[in-house]
C-alpha positions as CSV (number, residue, x, y, z in Angstrom):
1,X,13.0,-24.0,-9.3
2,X,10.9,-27.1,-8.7
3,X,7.0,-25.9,-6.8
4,X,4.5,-27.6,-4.8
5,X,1.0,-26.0,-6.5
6,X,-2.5,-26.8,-5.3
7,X,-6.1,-25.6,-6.9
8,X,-9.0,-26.6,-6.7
9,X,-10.9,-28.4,-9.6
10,X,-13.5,-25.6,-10.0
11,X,-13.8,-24.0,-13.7
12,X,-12.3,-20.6,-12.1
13,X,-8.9,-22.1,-10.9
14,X,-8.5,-24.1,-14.0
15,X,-9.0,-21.5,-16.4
16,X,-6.6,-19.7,-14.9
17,X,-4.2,-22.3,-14.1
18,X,-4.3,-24.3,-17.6
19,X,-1.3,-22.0,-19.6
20,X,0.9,-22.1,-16.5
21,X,0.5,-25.8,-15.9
22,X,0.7,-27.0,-19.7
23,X,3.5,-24.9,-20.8
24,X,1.4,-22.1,-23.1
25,X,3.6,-19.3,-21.8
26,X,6.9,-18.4,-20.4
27,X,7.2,-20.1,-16.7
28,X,10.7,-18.2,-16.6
29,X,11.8,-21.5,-15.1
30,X,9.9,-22.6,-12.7
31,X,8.1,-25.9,-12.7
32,X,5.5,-27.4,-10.4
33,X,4.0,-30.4,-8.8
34,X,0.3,-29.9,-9.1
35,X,-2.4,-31.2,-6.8
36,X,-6.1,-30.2,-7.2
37,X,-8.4,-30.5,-4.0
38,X,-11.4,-29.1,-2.9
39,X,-11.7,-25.9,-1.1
40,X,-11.4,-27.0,2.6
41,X,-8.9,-29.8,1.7
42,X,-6.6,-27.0,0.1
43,X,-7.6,-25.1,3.4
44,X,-6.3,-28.0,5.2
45,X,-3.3,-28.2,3.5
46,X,-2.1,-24.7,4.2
47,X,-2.7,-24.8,7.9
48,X,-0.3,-28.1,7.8
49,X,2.2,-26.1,5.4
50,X,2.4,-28.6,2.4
51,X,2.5,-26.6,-0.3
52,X,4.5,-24.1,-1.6
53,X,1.8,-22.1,-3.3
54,X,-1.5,-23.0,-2.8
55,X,-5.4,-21.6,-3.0
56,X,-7.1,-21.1,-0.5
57,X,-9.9,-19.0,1.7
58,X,-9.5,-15.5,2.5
59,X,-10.7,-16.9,6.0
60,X,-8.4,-19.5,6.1
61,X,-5.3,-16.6,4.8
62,X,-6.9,-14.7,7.6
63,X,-5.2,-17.6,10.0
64,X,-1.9,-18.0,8.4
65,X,-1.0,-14.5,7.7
66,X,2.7,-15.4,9.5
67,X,2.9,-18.8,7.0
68,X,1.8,-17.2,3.6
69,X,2.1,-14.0,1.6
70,X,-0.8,-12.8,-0.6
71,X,0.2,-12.7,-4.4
72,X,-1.3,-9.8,-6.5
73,X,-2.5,-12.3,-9.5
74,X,-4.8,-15.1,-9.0
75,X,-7.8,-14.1,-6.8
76,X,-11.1,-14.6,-6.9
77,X,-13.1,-11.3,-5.5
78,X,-16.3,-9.6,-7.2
79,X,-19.7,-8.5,-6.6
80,X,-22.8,-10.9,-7.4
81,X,-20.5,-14.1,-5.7
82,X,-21.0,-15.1,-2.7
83,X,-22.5,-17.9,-1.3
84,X,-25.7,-18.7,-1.0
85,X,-27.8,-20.3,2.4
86,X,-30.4,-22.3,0.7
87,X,-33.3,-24.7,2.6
88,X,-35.5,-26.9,0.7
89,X,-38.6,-25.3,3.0
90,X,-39.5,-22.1,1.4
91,X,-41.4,-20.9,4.8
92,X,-37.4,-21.8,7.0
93,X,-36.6,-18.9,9.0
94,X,-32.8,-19.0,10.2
95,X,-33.9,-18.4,13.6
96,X,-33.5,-21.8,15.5
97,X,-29.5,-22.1,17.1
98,X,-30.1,-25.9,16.9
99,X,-30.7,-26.2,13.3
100,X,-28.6,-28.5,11.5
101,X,-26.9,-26.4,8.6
102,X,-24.4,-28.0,6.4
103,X,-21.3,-26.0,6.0
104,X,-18.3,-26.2,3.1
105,X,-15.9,-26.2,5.5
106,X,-14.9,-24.1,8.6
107,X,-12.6,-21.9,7.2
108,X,-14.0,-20.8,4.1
109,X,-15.1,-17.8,3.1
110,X,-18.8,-19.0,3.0
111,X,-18.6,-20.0,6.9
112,X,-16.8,-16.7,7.7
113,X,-20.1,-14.8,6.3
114,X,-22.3,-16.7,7.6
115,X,-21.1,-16.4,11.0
116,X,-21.3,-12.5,10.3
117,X,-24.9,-12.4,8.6
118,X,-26.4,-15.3,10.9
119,X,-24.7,-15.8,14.3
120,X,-27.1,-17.5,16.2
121,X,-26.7,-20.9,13.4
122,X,-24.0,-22.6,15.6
123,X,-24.9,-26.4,14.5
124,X,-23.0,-26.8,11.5
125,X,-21.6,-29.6,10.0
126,X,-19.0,-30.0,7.3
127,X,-20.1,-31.2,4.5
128,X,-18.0,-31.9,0.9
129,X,-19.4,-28.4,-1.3
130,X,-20.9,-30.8,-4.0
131,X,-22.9,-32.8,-1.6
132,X,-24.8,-29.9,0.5
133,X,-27.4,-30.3,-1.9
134,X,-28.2,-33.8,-1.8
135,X,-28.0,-33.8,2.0
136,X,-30.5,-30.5,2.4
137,X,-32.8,-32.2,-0.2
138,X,-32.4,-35.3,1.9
139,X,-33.8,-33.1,4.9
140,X,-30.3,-34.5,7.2
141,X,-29.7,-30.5,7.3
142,X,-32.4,-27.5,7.6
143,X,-29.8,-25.5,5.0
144,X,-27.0,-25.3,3.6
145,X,-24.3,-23.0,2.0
146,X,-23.7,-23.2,-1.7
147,X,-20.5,-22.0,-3.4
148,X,-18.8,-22.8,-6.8
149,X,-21.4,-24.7,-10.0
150,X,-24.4,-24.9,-7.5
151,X,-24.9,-21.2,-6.6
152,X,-26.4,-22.0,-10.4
153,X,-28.5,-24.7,-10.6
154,X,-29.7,-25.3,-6.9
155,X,-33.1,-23.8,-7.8
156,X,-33.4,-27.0,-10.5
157,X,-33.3,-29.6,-7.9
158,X,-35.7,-27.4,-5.6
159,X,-33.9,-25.7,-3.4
160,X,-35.0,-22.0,-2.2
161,X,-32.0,-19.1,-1.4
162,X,-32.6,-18.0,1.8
163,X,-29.9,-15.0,1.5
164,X,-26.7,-14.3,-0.4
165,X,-24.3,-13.8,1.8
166,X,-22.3,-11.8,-0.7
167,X,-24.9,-9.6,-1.1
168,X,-24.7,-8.8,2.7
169,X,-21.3,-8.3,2.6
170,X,-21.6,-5.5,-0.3
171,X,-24.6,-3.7,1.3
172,X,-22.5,-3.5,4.7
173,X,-19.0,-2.7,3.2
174,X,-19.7,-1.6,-0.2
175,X,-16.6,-3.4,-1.4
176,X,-16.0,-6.8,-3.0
177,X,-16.4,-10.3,-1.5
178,X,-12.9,-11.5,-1.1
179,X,-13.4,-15.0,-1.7
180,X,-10.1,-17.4,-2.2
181,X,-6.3,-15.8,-3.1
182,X,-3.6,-17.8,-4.0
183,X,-0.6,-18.1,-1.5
184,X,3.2,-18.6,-1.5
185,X,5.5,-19.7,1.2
186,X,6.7,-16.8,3.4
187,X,9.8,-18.5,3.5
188,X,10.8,-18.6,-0.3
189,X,13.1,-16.6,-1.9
190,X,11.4,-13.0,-2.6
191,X,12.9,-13.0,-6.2
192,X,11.0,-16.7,-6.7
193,X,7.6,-15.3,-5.0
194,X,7.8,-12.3,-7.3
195,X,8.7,-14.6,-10.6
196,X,5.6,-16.6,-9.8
197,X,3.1,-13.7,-9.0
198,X,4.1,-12.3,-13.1
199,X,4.0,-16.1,-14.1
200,X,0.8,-16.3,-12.8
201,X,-0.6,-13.3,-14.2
202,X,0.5,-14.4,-17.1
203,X,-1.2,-17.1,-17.3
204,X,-4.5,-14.8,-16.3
205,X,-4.0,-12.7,-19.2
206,X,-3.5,-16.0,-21.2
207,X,-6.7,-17.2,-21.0
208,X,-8.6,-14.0,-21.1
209,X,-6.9,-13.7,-24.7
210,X,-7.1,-17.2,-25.0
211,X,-10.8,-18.6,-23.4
212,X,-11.2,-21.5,-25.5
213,X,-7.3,-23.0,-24.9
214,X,-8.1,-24.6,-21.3
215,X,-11.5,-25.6,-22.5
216,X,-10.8,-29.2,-22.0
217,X,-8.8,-28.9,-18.9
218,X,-11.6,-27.5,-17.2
219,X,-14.5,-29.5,-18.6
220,X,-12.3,-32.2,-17.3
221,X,-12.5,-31.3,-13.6
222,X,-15.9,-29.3,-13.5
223,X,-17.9,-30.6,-11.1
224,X,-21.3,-29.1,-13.5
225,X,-19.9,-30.9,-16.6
226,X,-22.5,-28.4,-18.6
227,X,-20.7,-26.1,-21.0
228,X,-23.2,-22.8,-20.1
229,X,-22.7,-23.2,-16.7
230,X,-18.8,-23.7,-16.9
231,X,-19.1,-20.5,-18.7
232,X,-21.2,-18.5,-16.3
233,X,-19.3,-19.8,-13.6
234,X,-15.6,-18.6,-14.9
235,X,-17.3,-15.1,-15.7
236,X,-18.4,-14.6,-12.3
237,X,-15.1,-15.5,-10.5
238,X,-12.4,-14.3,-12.8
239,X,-12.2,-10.8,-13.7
240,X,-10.0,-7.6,-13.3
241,X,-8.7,-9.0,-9.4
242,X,-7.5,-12.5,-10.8
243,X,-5.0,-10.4,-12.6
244,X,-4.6,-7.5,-10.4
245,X,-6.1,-7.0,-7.3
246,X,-5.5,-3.5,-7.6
247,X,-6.6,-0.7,-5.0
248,X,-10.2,-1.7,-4.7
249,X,-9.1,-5.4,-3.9
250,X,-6.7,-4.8,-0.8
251,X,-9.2,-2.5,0.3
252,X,-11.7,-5.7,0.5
253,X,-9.2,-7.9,1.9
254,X,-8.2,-5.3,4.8
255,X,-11.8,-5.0,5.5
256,X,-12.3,-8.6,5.4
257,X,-9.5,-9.2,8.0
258,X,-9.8,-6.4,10.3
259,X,-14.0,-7.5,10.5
260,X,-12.9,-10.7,11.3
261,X,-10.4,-9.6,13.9
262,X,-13.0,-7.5,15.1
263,X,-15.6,-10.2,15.7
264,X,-12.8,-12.5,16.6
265,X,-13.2,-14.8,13.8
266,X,-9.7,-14.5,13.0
267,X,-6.6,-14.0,15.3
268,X,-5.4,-10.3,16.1
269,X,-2.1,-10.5,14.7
């Protein structure tokens, strides 16, 4: 069977993705269509239902829970990873409703916790995640929130962290920050959304045994085209809930939904 697949360019989803897209293991198969995108365009592309399987935002799966099912394999969730609010005043207090802060995008993760950790920031723009930088720098926004490369190197161009959000998430839930999943259509077969989910896993395990086979592939599409931060930035996001989210991890993502429900940041289902 023939699948729409979207991922985003970032060294996590490539390194995960490379053995299934370029035929190093057993696709048992299927065969894909494969679009990369950033976060909030892959966001996008879900709420419009375009692709069969797709990443996306634990906020955004928050929203389309009646569209998508969850696969076990794929995620990204861990400790240490959240995004980061960073200003380029070091004295900025996030205090002022009216201060411009440049967002990734509404529905991802990052704008989920900051609208937990820091309520009262309601001006918020969306911004493309590799240009927050340049436009808090600029001083068009009082902060910004950081995901993927620049969590790593935002501190070289100037900028000061102001709080990471993942942090707050652990200290309030003591569980992992469910950041992005990967999705399939509710709609397919269950025999097809269960041959991708091992397919995928797979591919996990793959590069895990394999972590210099996608190398190219995902120098390719990094964003941060140096090889140490490539290499920092797949340890952080890929780990033991890309292959299995396992107890721990649908303990996160149930406390990640029913706080959002809770706060109404996501529907009630």
């Amino acid at each position: 069977m023939h699948l729409t697949l979207a991922f985003s360019p970032c060294p996590n989803d490539t390194f995960i993705f490379d053995a299934l897209v370029h035929g190093r293991i057993d696709t048992e198969g299927l065969t894909f269509d494969v679009h990369l995108g950033d976060v909030e365009e892959l966001n996008r592309f879900a709420f419009a239902g375009k692709m069969d399987v797709t990443k996306l935002s634990y906020h955004a799966y928050g929203h389309l829970l009646p569209t998508y099912d969850l696969l076990n394999a794929g995620s990204a969730l861990g400790r240490g990873v959240g995004p980061l609010l960073v200003t380029a005043e070091p004295a900025w207090v996030p205090d002022d409703p009216e201060a411009p802060i440049a967002i990734p995008g509404k529905y991802t993760t990052a704008n989920y916790l900051l609208g937990l950790a820091y309520p009262q920031l309601r001006n918020k723009t969306e911004v493309l995640f590799s240009d927050i930088e340049s436009g808090v720098l600029s001083g068009k926004y009082a902060a910004g929130l950081l995901i993927h490369e620049n969590r790593f190197t935002y501190h070289e161009r100037g900028l000061h962290k102001i709080a990471d959000l993942g942090e707050y998430w652990e200290n309030a839930t003591q569980l992992p920050i469910p950041l992005g999943g990967i999705v399939i259509r509710k709609a397919l077969p269950q025999s097809i959304k269960d041959t991708f989910d091992r397919v995928l896993a797979r591919s996990v395990r793959y590069a895990f045994d394999n972590p210099g086979a996608g190398a190219d592939y995902v120098a390719r599409h990094a964003q941060e085209m140096d090889a140490e931060v490539r290499r920092k930035h797949i340890a952080l996001y890929v780990n033991e809930y890309s292959l299995d989210l396992g107890k721990e991890g649908h303990a996160a993502i149930a406390a990640f939904l029913k706080q959002g429900r809770a706060r109404g940041v996501l529907p009630r289902g």
